[in-house]
N, C-alpha and C positions, 0 to 999 in steps of 0.2 A: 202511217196508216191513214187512209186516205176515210171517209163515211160517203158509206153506199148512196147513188141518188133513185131515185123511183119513178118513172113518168106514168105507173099505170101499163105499161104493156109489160108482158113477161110475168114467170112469176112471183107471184107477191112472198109465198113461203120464202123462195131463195132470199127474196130483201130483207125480210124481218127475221134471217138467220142469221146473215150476214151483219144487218144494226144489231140483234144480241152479242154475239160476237165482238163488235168494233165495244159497246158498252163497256162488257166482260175485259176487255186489254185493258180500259181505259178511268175503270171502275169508277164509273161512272152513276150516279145513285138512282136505283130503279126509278121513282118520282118524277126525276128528267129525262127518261124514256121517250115517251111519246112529246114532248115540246121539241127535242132536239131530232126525232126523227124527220117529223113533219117540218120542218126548215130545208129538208134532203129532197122534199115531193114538187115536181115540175108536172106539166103538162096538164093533163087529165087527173093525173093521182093529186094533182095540189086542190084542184075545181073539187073534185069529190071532199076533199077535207076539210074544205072551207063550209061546203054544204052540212057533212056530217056533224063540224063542232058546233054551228046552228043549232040542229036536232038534240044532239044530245051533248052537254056542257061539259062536264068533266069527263074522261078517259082515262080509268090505266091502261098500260103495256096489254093488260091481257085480254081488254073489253078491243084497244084499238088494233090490236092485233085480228082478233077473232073478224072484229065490220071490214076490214082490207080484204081480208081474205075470202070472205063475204062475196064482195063488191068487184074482186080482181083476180080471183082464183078460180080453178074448176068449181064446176057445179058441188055444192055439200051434198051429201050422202047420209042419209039414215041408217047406213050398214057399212061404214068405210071399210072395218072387217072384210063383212063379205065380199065386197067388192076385188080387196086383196087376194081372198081364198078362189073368188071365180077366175083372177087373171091365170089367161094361157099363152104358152109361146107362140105365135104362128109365125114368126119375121127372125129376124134372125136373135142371139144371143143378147149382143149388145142392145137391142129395142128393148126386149123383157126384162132387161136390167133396169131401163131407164123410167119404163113403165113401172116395175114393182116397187121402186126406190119411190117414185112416185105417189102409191097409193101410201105405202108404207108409210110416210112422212103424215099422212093420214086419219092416221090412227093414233090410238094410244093404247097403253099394257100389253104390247105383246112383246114377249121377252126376245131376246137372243136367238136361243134355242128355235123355239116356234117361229121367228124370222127367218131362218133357214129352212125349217122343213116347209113352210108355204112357197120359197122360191122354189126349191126344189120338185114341188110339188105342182107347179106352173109349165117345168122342163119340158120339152119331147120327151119320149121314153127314153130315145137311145143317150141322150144327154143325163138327164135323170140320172139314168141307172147308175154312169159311170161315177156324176157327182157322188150319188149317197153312199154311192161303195167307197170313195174315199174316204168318206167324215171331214171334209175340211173342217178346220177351227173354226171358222167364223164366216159371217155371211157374205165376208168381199171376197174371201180364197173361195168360198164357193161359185160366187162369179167369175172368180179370176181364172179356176177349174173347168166352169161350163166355157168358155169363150175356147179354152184350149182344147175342149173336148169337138167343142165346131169344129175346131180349126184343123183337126185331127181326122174327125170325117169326112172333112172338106175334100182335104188330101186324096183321103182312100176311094172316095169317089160313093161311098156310101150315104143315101138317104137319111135325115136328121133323126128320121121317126117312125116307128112301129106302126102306124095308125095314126087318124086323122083329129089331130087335139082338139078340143074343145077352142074355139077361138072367143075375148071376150074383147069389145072395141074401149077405151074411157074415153 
């Protein structure tokens, strides 16, 4: 298992899932978190951390996690929630996945449950409907449900949706 490198483009979330992760295999002790990440940062992401440890001296995981994300991530949100409950489909299946996984990663306390019914709740109607009348278990069959539900009305030559969604851009 190789440890992720970082140059500052792309996103910062993905890396610092991926360094918990590689930590987590490696059990590696929280403490050593951020010294051993920051060995991984090239480019522009190493310039930012040399500025940052200047600023402020000590860092845990959670403090250096938070400024990366800061400094290399979408714009923070004062409603990351809502921002989730505002997203709509207007492109295809797969985009709304990628966007809602997105925001989702976003947030914090929202359960299982209420992770499904927001994507769901993002669908066109005609996708929607068909999802929730499934019940899939969980929130990737319910992705893995809508992409088949496209791919369904692709076929029939039928329109994705009732009416014109709400569109929301991040």
């Amino acid at each position: 298992m190789e440890f992720p490198t970082y140059d500052g483009r792309g996103n910062p979330i993905e890396w610092l899932q991926r360094c918990e992760d590689f930590f987590e295999e490696k059990q590696t002790p929280t403490e050593s978190w951020v010294r051993q990440a920051t060995f991984s940062l090239q480019g522009q992401a190493s310039g930012w951390y040399h500025n940052l440890r200047r600023m402020k001296n000590r860092l845990n995981w959670f403090k250096f996690s938070k400024e990366c994300k800061i400094r290399f991530g979408p714009p923070m949100s004062m409603n990351p929630l809502g921002e989730l409950t505002r997203l709509r489909q207007t492109g295809t299946v797969e985009d709304y996945c990628e966007g809602f996984e997105s925001f989702l990663r976003r947030t914090t306390g929202v359960t299982p449950k209420q992770s499904f019914w927001h994507f769901c709740a993002g669908l066109t109607n005609a996708i929607r409907y068909e999802v929730e009348l499934a019940r899939p278990a969980t929130l990737y069959y319910a992705m893995n449900l809508a992409r088949q539900v496209e791919y369904k009305l692709a076929e029939e030559g039928r329109p994705r949706s009732f009416g014109a969604p709400l569109s929301y851009k991040n």
